[in-house]
N, C-alpha and C positions, 0 to 999 in steps of 0.2 A: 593682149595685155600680159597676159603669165608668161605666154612666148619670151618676151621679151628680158622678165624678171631673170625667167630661167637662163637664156642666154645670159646676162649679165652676172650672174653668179657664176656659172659658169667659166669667162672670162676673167674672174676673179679667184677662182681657183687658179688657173692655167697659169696666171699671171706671177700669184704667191708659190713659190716653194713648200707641197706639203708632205716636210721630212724634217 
């Protein structure tokens, strides 16, 4: 279950540009 969180946030970092 947090696996999963984690990954998704994750993912949404990667995704956005952060600079």
């Amino acid at each position: 279950m947090m696996k999963l969180v984690i990954i998704l946030v994750v993912l949404l970092l990667l995704s956005f540009p952060t600079y």
